[in-house]
ZADO-1210 file (C-alpha; in nm, 4 decimals, padded with zeros to 6 digits):
<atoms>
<atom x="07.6265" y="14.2394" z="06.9275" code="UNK" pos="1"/>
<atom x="07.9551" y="14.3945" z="06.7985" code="UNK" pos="2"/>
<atom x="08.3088" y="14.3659" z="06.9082" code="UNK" pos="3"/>
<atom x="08.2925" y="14.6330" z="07.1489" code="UNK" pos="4"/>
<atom x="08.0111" y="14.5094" z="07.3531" code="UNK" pos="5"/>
<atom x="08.2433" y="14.1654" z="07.3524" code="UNK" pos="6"/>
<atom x="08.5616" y="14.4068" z="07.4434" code="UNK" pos="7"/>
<atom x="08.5131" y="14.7230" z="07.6569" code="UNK" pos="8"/>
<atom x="08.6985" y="15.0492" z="07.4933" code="UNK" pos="9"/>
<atom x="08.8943" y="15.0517" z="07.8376" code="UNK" pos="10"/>
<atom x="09.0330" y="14.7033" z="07.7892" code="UNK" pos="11"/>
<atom x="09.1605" y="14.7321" z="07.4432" code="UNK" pos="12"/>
<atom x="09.4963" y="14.8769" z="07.3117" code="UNK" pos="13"/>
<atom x="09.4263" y="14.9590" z="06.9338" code="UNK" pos="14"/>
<atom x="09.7730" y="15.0446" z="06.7427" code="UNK" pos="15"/>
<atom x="09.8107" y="15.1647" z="06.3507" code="UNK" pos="16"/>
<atom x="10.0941" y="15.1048" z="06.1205" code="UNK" pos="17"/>
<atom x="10.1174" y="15.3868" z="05.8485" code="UNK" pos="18"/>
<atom x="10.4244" y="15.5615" z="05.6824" code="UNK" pos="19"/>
<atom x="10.4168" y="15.8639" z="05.4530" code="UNK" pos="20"/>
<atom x="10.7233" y="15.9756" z="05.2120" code="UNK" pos="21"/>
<atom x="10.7822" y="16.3426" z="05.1316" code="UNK" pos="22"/>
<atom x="11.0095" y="16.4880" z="04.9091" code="UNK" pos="23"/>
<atom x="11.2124" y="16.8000" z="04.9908" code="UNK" pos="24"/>
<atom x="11.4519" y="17.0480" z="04.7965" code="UNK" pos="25"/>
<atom x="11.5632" y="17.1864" z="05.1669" code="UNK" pos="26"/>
<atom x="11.6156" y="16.9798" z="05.4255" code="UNK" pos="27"/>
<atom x="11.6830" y="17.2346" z="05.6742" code="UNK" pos="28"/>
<atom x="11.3773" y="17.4228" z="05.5984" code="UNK" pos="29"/>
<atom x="11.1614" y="17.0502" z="05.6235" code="UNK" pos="30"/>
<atom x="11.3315" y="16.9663" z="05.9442" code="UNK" pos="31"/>
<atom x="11.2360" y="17.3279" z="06.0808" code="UNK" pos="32"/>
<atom x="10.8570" y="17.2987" z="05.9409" code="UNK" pos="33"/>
<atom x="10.8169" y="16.9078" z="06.0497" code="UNK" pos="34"/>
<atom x="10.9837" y="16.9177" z="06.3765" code="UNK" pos="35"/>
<atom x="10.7326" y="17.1131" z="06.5901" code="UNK" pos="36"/>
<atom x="10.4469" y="16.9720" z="06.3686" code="UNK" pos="37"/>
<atom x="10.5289" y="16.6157" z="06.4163" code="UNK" pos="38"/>
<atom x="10.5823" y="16.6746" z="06.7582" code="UNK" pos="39"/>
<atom x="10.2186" y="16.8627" z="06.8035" code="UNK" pos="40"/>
<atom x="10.1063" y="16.4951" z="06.7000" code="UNK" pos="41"/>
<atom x="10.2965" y="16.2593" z="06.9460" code="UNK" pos="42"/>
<atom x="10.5978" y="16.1971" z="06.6879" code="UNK" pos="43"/>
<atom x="10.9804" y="16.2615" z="06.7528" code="UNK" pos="44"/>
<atom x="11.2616" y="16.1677" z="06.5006" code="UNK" pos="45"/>
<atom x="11.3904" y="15.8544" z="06.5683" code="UNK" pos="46"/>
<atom x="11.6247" y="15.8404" z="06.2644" code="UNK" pos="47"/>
<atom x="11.7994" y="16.1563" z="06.0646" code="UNK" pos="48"/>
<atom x="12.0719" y="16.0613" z="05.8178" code="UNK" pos="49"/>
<atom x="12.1844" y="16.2790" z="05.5018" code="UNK" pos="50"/>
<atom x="11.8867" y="16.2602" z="05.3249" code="UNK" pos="51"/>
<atom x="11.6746" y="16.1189" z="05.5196" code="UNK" pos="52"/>
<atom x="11.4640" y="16.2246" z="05.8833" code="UNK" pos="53"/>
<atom x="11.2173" y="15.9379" z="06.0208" code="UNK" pos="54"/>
<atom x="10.9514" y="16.0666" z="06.3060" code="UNK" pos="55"/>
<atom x="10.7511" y="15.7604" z="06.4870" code="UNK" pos="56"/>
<atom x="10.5923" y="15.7010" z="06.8290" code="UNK" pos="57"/>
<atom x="10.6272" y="15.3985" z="06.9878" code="UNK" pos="58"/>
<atom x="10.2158" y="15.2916" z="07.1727" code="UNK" pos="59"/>
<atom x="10.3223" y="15.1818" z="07.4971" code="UNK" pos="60"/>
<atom x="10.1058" y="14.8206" z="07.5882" code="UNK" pos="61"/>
</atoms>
């Protein structure tokens, strides 16, 4: 017996914490490129200063 037969797939709310860094000579050009890619995957930008755009999701639960 495993977890899931102790806790149905339906019942459970699983959540990940990850982060990633990238580097970028245009930000501009980044922001263009990430913006629809990020957002193909759930995330919007929930932080943009100088040098600096964040993209997150928040799992609802």
């Amino acid at each position: 017996m495993d977890y899931w037969d102790h806790h149905p797939a339906d019942q459970v709310s699983l959540a990940m914490f990850a982060y990633l860094c990238l580097g970028t000579n245009d930000m501009d050009r980044a922001i263009r490129f990430y913006d629809p890619v990020m957002g193909a995957l759930g995330h919007q930008r929930c932080v943009v200063l100088d040098d600096c755009v964040a993209r997150g999701s928040v799992a609802a639960g």
